[in-house]
C-alpha positions in Angstrom: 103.9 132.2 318.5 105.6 134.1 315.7 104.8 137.2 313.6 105.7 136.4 309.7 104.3 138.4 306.4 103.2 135.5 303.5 105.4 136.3 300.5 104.3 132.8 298.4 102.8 129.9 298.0 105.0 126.6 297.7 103.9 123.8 295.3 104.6 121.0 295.6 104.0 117.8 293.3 105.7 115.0 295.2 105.2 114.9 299.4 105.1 113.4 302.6 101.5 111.7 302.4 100.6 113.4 305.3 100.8 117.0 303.5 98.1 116.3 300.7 95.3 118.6 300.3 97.1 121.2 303.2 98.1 124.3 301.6 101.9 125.5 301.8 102.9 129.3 302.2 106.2 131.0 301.7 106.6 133.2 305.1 108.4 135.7 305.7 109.6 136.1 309.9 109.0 139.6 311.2 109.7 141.5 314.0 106.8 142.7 316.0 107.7 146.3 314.6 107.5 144.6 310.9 110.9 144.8 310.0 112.1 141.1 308.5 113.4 138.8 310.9 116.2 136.2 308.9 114.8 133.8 305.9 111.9 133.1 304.3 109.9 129.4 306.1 107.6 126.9 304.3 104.1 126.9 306.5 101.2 124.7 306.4 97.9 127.1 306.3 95.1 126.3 308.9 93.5 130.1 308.5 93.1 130.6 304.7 95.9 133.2 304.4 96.9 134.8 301.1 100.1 136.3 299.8 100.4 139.9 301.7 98.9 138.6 304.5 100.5 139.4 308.1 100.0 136.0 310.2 100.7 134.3 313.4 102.4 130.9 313.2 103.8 128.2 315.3 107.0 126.4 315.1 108.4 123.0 316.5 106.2 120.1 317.8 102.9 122.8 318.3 102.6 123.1 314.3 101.7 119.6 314.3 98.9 120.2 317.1 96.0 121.7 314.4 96.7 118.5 312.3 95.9 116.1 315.2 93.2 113.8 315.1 93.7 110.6 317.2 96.4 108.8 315.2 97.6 111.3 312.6 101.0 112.8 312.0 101.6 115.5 310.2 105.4 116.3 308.6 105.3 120.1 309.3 107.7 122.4 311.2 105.7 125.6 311.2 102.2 126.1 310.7 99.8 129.4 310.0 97.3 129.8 313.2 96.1 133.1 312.3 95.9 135.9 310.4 96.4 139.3 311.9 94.3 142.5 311.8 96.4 144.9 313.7 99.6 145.0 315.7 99.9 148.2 318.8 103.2 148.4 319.9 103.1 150.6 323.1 105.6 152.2 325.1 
């Protein structure tokens, strides 16, 4: 799992068919002390996150897993799982 801030939304008026009606989010990668971590990623958004939103999200063949019904394939490479309240870094 990865720590990201959501900077955007991404709209999109010609797609994979697998991506109507899922939400697309502009996310920034963060450290887990909150400073930036490279470029901004396109997400799908499971979780009903907002811009300014700090959230967890998954990359690789695990962002297809919230999208899996038997027999359905979703074209994603990260996906929003949660949105976070608080991060305690300790020690």
């Amino acid at each position: 799992m990865n720590l990201g801030h959501v900077i955007g939304s991404v709209w999109a008026t010609r797609k994979d068919p697998s991506l109507e009606g899922k939400r697309m989010l502009l996310v920034q990668p963060l450290c887990f002390d909150g400073t930036p971590k490279g470029g901004a990623i396109a997400a799908l958004d499971t979780v009903d996150a907002g811009p300014g939103d700090r959230v967890i999200y998954v990359t690789s063949a695990e962002a297809a897993i919230p999208f899996r019904p038997p027999n359905d394939v979703t074209a994603t490479d990260a996906t929003i799982v949660g949105v976070v309240d608080e991060v305690n870094l300790s020690g």
